[in-house]
N, C-alpha and C positions, 0 to 999 in steps of 0.2 A: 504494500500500500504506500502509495506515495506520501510523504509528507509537506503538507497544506504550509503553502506562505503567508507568512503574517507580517503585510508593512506596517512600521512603526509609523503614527502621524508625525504631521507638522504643520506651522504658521510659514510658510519662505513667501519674503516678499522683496524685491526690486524696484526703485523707484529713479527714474532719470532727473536731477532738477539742473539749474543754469547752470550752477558751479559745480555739478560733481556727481554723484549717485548715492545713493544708500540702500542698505541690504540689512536684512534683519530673518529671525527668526526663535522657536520659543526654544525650551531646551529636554523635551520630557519625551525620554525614549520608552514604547510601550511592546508588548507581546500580547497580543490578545486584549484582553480586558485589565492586566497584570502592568505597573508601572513598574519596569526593570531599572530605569536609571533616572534620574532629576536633574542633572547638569552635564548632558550632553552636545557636546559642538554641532550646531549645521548650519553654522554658515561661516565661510573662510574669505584669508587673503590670500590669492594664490597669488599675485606679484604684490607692488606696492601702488599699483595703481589700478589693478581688476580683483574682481570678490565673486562669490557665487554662494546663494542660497543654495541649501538641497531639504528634499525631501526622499523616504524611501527606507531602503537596508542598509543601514549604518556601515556596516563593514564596503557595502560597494561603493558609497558615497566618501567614504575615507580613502578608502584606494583609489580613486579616480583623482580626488585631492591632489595624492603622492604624485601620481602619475603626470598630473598638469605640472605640479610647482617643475617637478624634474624637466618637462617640457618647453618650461617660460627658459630655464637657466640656457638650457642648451641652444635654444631658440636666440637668445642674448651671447654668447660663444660663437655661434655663426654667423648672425647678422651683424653684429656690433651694435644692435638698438633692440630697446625692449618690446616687446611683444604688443600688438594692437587687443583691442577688446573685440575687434570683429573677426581677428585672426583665430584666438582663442574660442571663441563662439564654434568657428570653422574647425579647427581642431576638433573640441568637444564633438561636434557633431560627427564630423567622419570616423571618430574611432567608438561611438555609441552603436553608428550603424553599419559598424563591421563585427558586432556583436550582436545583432538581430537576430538571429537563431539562437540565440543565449546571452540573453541580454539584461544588464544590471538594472535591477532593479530601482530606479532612481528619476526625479522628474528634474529641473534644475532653472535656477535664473542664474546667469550669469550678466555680471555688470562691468563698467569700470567708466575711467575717466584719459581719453586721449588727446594727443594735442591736438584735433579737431573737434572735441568735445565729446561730452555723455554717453556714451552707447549701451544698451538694455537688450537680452536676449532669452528669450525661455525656450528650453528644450524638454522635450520627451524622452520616452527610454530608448526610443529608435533612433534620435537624433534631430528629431524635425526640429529646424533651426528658424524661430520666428522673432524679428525684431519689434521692441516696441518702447510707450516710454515708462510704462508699469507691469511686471507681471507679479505673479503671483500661484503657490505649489502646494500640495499638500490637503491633506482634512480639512487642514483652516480656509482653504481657500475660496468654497461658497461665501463664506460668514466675511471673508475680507474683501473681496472685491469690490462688492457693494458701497464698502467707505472710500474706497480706491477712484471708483468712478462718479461718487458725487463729488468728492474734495480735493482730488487730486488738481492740479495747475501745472503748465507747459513750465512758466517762470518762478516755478516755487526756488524759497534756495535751499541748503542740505541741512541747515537750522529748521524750520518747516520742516522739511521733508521726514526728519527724526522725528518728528512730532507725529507726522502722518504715520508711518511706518508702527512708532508705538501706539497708537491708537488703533490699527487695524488689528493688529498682535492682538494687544488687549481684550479687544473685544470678540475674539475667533476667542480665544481661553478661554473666556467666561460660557463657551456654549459648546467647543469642542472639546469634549473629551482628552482626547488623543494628544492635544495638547495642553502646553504648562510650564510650570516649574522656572521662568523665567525668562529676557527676553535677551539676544545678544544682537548690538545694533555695531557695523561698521560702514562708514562713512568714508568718500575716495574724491578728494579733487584735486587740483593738480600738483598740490604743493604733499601727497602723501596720502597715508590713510591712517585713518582712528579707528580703534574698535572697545567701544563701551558696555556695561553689561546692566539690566536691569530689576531690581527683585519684583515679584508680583507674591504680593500678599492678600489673597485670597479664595475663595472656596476652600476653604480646609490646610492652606498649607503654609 
């Protein structure tokens, strides 16, 4: 008998604004109905100017991690310049849909900020590479779009935009399950990246 997949949820959410991007999501890794861990990572810097929310199998979403950051350095050894966020996009994409007959479990936004500004990406587990200037992954992401697409703005800047981002969090928590346990928000514009972490106190914890 085969054994049944159980994706852990999540809140990932990506948000393009003038000066920069931000990326966010919650921290509460689940099995089934079973809260296995409360401060777990999903959302990374893989350079110091591109981030990617994930949603999905923790172990594949971690490995895909390893596998980009090792990909930016080498990519920076060849070129002599750091990696674009549409390039990385490109990347993610080709090497998810060369695992399509076995394919990681994982949904993703990938963001960053380049010298031609902002770029936003959300991908599938097959790799369909779709630009935009918000997306968003995960359990949470019925309950978050909705704050997404009424509050969201073209010109917001990445002060706002953290604000956005924890607002949508927040409120997918309070109704998703599957998510919790806190929020980790990193922030990319030209001059570097931040990544700040948030507690949430409530529903029982």
């Amino acid at each position: 008998m085969a054994q049944q997949i159980m994706v852990p949820g999540a809140t990932g959410i990506g948000i393009k604004c003038k000066d920069g991007v931000v990326l966010g999501n919650d921290r509460r890794a689940t099995w089934g109905y079973t809260v296995t861990n409360k401060s777990t990572r999903k959302v990374f810097k893989i350079t110091e100017h591109i981030g990617m929310a994930c949603y999905g199998l923790i172990g594949d979403f971690q490995i895909l991690v390893k596998i980009l950051r090792a990909q930016a350095n080498l990519y920076l050894l060849d070129a002599g310049d750091r990696i674009s966020t549409r390039s990385m996009g490109k990347m993610v994409s080709n090497y998810l849909y060369s695992r399509k007959m076995a394919p990681l479990f994982t949904n993703l936004v990938v963001a960053g900020m380049d010298v031609g500004g902002p770029e936003l990406y959300t991908l599938d587990a097959i790799g369909s590479l779709m630009p935009d200037d918000y997306g968003t992954t995960g359990t949470g992401m019925l309950l978050s779009i909705g704050i997404l697409e009424a509050e969201y703005k073209p010109g917001m800047t990445t002060a706002a935009g953290e604000k956005l981002v924890e607002k949508a969090i927040r409120n997918s928590i309070s109704r998703d399950v599957m998510s919790g346990n806190g929020i980790d928000i990193l922030t990319i514009t030209k001059d570097g990246s931040k990544e700040k972490y948030l507690e949430v106190n409530e529903l029982g914890e």
